[in-house]
C-alpha positions as CSV (number, residue, x, y, z in Angstrom):
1,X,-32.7,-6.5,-90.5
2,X,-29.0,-5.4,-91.9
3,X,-28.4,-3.7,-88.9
4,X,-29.2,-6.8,-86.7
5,X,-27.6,-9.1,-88.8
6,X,-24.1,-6.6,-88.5
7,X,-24.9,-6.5,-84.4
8,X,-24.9,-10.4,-84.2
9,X,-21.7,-10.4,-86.5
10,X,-20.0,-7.7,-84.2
11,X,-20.7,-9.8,-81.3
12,X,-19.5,-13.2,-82.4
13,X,-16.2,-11.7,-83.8
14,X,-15.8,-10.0,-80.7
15,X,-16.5,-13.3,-78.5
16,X,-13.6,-15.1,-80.8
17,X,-11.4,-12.9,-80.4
18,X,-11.9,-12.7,-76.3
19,X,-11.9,-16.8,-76.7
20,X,-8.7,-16.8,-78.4
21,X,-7.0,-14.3,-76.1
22,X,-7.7,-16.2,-73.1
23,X,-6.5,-19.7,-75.0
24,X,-3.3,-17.8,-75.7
25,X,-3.0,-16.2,-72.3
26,X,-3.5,-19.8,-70.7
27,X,-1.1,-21.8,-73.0
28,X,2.0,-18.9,-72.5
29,X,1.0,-19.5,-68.4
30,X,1.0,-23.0,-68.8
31,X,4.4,-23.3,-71.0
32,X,6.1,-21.1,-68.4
33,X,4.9,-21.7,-65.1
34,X,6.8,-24.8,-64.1
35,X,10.4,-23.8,-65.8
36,X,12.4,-23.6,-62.4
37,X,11.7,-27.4,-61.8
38,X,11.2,-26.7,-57.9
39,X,9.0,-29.8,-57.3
40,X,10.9,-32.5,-59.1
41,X,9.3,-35.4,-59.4
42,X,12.5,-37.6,-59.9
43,X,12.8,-38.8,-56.1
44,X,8.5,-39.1,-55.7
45,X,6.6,-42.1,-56.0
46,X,3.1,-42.7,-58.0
47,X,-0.3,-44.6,-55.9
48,X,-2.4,-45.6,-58.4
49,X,-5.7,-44.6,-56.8
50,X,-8.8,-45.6,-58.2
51,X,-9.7,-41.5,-58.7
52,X,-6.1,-40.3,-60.1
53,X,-2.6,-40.6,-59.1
54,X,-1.7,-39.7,-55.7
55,X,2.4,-38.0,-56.1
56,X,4.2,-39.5,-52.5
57,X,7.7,-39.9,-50.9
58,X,8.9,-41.8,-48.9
59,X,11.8,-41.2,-46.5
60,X,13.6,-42.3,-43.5
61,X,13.7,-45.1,-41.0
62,X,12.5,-46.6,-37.7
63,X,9.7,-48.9,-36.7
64,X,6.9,-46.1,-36.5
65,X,5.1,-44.9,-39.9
66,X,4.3,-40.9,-40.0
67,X,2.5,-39.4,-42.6
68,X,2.4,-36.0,-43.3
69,X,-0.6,-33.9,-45.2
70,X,0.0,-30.6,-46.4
71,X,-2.5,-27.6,-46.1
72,X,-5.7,-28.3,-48.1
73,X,-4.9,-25.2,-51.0
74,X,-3.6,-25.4,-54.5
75,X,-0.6,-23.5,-53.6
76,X,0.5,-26.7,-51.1
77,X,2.1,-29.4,-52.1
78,X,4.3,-31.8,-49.9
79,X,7.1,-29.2,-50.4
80,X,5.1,-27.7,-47.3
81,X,7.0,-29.9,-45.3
82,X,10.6,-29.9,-46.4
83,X,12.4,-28.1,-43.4
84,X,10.5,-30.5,-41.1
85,X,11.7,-34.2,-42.4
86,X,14.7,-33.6,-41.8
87,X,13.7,-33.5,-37.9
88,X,11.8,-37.3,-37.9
89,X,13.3,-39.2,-40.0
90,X,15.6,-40.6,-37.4
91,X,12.9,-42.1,-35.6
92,X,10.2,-42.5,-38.3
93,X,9.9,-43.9,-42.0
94,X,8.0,-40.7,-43.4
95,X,5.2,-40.4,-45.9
96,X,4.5,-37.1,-47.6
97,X,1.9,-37.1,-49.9
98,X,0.4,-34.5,-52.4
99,X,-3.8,-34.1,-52.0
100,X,-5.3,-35.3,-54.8
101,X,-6.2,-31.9,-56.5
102,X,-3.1,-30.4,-55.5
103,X,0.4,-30.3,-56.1
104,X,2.0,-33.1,-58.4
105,X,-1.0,-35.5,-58.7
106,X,-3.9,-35.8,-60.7
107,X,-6.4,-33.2,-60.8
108,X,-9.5,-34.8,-61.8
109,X,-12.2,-32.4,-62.9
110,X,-14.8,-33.3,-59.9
111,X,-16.0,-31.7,-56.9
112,X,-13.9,-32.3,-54.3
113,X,-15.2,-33.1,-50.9
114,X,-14.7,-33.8,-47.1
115,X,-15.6,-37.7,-47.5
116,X,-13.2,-37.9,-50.8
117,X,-9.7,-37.2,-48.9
118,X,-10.8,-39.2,-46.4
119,X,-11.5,-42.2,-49.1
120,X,-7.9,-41.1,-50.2
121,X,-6.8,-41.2,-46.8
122,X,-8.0,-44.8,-45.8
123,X,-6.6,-46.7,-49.3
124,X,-3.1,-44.8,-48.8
125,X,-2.6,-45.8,-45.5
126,X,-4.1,-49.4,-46.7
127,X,-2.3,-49.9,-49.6
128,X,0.5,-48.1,-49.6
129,X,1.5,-47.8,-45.7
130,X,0.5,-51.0,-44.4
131,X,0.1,-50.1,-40.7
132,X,-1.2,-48.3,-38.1
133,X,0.1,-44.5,-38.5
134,X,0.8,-41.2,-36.8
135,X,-0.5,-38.6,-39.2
136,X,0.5,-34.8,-39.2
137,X,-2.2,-32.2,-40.8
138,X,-1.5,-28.5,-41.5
139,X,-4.3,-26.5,-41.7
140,X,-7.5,-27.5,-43.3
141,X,-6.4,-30.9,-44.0
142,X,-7.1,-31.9,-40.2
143,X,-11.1,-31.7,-41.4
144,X,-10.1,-34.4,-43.4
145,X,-8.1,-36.4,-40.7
146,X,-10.0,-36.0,-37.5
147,X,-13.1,-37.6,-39.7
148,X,-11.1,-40.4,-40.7
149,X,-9.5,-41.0,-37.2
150,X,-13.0,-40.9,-35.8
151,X,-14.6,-43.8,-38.8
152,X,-11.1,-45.5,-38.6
153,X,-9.3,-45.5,-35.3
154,X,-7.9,-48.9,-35.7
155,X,-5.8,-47.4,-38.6
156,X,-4.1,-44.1,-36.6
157,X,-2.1,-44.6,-34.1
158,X,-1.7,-40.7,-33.2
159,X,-3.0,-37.1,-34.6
160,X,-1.4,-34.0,-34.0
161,X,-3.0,-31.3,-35.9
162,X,-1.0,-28.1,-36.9
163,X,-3.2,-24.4,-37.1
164,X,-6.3,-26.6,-37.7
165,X,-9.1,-24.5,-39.1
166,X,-12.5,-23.0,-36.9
167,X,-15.0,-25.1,-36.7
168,X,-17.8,-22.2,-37.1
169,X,-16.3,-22.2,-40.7
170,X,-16.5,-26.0,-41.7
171,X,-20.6,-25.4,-40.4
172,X,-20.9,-23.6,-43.5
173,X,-22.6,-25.2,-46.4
174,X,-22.9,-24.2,-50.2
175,X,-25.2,-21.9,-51.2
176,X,-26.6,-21.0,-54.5
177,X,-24.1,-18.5,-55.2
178,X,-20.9,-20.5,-54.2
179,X,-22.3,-23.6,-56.2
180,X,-22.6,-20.7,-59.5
181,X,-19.0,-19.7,-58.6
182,X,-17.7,-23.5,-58.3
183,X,-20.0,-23.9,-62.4
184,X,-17.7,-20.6,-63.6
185,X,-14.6,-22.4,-62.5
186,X,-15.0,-25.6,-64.5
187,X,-15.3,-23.8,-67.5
188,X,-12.8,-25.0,-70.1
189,X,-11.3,-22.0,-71.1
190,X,-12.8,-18.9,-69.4
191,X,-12.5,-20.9,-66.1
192,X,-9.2,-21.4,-66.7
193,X,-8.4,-18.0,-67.5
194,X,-10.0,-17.0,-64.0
195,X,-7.9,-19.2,-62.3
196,X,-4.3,-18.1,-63.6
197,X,-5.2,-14.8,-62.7
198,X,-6.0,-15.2,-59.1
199,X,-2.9,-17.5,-58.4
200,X,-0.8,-15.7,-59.9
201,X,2.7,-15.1,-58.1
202,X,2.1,-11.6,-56.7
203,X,-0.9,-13.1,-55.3
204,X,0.8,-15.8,-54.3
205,X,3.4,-14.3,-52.2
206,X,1.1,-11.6,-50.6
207,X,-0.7,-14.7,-49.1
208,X,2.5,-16.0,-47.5
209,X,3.8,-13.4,-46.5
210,X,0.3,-12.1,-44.9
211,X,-1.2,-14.6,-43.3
212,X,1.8,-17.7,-43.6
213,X,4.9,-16.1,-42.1
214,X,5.3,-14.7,-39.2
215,X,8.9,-13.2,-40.2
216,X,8.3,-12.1,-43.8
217,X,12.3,-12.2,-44.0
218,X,12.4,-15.4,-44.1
219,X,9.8,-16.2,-46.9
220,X,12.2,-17.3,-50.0
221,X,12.1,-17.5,-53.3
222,X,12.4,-21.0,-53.7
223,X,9.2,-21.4,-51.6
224,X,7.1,-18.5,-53.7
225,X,8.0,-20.9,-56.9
226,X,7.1,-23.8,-55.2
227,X,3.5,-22.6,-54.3
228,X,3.4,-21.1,-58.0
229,X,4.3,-24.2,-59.6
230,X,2.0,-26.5,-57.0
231,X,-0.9,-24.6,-58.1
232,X,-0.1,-24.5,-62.3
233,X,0.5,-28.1,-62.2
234,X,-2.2,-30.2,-64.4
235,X,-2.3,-26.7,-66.7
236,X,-4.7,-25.1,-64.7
237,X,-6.9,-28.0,-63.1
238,X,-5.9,-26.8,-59.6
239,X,-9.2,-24.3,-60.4
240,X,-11.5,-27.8,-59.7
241,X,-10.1,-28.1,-56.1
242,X,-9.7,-24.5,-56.0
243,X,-13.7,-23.9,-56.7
244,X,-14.6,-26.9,-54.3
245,X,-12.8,-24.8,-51.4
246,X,-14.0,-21.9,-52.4
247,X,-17.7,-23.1,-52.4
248,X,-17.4,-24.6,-49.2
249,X,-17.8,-28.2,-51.1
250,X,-14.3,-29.2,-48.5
251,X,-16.4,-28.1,-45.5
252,X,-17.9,-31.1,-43.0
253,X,-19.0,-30.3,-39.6
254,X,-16.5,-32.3,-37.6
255,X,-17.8,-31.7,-34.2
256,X,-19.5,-34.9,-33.3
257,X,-16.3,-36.9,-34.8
258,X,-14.0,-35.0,-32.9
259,X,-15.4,-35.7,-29.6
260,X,-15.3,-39.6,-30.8
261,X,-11.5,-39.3,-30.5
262,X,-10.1,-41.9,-28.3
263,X,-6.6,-42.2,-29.4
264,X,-3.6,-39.5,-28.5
265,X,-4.3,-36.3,-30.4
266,X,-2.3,-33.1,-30.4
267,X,-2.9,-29.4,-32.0
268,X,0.3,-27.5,-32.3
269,X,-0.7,-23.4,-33.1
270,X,1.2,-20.3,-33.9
271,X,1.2,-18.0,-31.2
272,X,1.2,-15.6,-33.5
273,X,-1.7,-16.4,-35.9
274,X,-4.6,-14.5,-35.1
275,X,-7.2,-16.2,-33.5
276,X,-5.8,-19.4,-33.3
277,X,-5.3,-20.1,-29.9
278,X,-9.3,-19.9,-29.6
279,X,-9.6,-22.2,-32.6
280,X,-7.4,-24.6,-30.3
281,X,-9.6,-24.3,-27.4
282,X,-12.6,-24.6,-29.3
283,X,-11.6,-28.1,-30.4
284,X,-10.7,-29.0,-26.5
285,X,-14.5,-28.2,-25.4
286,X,-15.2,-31.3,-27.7
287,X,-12.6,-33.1,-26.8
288,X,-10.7,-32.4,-23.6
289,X,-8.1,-35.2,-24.1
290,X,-6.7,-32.9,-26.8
291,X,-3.2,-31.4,-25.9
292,X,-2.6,-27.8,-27.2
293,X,0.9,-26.6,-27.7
294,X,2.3,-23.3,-29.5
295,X,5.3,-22.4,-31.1
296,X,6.0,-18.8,-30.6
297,X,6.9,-15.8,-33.1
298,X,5.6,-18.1,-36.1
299,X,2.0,-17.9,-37.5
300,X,0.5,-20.3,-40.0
301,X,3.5,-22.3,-41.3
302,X,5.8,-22.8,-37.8
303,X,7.1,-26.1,-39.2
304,X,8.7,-23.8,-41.9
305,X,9.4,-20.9,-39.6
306,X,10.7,-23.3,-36.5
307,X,10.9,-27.0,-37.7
308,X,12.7,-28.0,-34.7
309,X,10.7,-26.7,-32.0
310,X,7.8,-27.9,-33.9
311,X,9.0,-31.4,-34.0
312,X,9.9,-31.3,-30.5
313,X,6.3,-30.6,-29.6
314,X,5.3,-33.7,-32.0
C-alpha cells in the first residue's frame, strides 16, 4: 500500500513539474515573440464582427474597391501583401484584411470552418466595404472566396485567385484521428506548448524558403519575423485555426460552386510551384470561363517574388 501510495506521489510531482515547465516555456515565447514590432498595428483599422475583431487597412484611391485575403495559415497575415499595394492603389481603394484566426485579429477558441470565412467575408464587404468588390485570394483562402462568389455574386464584381489549392484535397473530410489532433490542440497549456514548438522560426523559415520562394535569396528577414510574429499573436491561439487546418475542418468541396461562376474570374500560378499548373486546369474543367495566367521563376508567393508582373496579370 506504501509503495502505491509513493508511485501516485512520484507521478503527480512529476506531472507539476512537466505542467509548470511548459507554462514557463509558453509565457518566455509569448513575452518575446513579438519584440521587433513588424506588424504594427498603428496604421490598421478594427471591424467589430460579431465573432471577434477582424485587424484591416485601408489604402489608396479610385472608384473600384479590391480586397485582398492572405493565404489561409497562421504564419499569414495581411503583411503577405505588402510589395503588391503599392502596384493598385493608383487605380483601386484597397482592403487588406487579417483572417479571423490569423494575424492581428481575434483568435477565438472555435473550430474554424469553410462557411465561417465566408460569414466573415459577406459582413466585411457589407459593412465595412459598401460595394460590389474585386477580391484577390492567395492560396487556400480562394476555398473560401469561390464559395462566397458562387452564394453572393451580386456582392463581387471580379475574382482572381493566386496558387489556389487542389481540389482533390478540399474533398477530404475529418476523420477520427484529425478531430483527436484538432482536441490535443485546444488544450490550455499542453496544446499551447505543441503549438510554439511547431511554429517556431526555424520551422518557419524552412517553409518559405521550401515551398514559398522560388529564389531563396530573396526571402528576408523582415518577412521570417513577420510570419513568426503573425502566428504568436493572441499568445498562442493561432493553435485553434492551426488545428482546424490541420483536421481538415477549412476543407469544402468547392466543385459544384465553382462551376456556378458567372462573373470574371482569374487564377494567376507560379510556374514554378510544383503541380500547380494542373491545379489551374483542374479548376478550368469546372469552369472553362476561368483565365489562367503564370508568373514565371516564382512559386507560391509571386506577388512577393514579382509584384509587378503579378499585378499586370490582375
Amino acid at each position: 500500500m506504501g509503495n502505491g501510495n509513493n508511485k501516485f506521489k512520484k507521478i503527480v510531482k512529476t506531472g507539476i513539474f512537466i505542467t509548470g515547465c511548459c507554462y514557463a516555456f509558453n509565457k518566455y515565447v509569448s513575452s518575446r515573440a513579438l519584440l521587433k514590432n513588424i506588424l504594427n498595428k498603428a496604421n490598421g483599422k478594427k471591424y467589430e464582427w460579431k465573432y471577434g475583431n477582424i485587424y484591416y487597412e485601408v489604402t489608396g484611391q479610385g472608384d473600384d474597391p479590391i480586397l485582398l485575403i492572405h493565404d489561409a495559415d497562421v504564419i499569414s497575415s495581411g503583411y503577405e501583401w505588402k510589395a503588391l499595394v503599392p502596384e493598385l492603389v493608383k487605380d483601386h481603394v484597397v482592403y487588406i484584411l487579417d483572417l479571423p484566426g490569423c494575424g492581428r485579429s481575434e483568435k477565438p477558441g472555435l473550430d474554424y470552418t469553410n462557411y465561417f470565412n465566408v460569414l466573415m467575408i459577406r459582413d466585411f464587404i457589407s459593412d465595412v466595404i459598401g460595394d460590389r468588390t474585386e477580391v484577390v485570394t492567395s492560396g487556400f483562402s480562394a476555398s473560401f472566396a469561390v464559395s462566397f462568389a458562387a452564394a453572393y455574386p451580386d456582392r463581387v464584381s471580379r475574382l482572381v485567385m493566386i496558387n489556389p489549392p487542389s481540389l482533390d484535397i478540399l474533398k477530404e473530410v475529418p476523420s477520427g484521428t484529425s478531430k483527436f489532433i484538432n482536441m490535443l490542440f485546444s488544450v490550455p497549456i499542453f496544446g499551447r506548448t505543441a503549438y510554439y514548438l511547431i511554429v517556431n522560426r526555424k520551422n518557419i523559415e524552412y517553409q518559405l524558403e521550401e515551398n514559398c520562394y522560388y529564389n531563396p535569396f530573396k526571402l528576408k528577414d523582415q518577412t521570417i519575423d513577420a510570419a513568426y510574429e503573425a502566428a504568436h499573436y493572441g499568445s498562442g491561439s493561432g493553435r485553434y485555426f492551426w488545428g482546424s487546418l490541420q483536421s481538415k475542418y477549412l476543407n469544402m468541396d468547392i466543385r459544384r460552386s465553382l462551376a456556378l461562376l458567372a462573373l470574371p474570374t482569374k487564377i494567376i500560378y507560379g510556374k514554378q510551384l510544383a503541380g500547380e499548373i494542373e491545379i489551374a486546369k483542374s479548376y478550368k474543367q469546372f469552369n472553362n470561363r476561368i483565365d489562367l495566367a503564370g508568373v514565371d521563376m516564382s512559386k507560391k508567393l509571386p506577388h512577393i517574388e514579382k509584384p509587378q508582373e503579378t499585378a499586370a496579370l490582375l
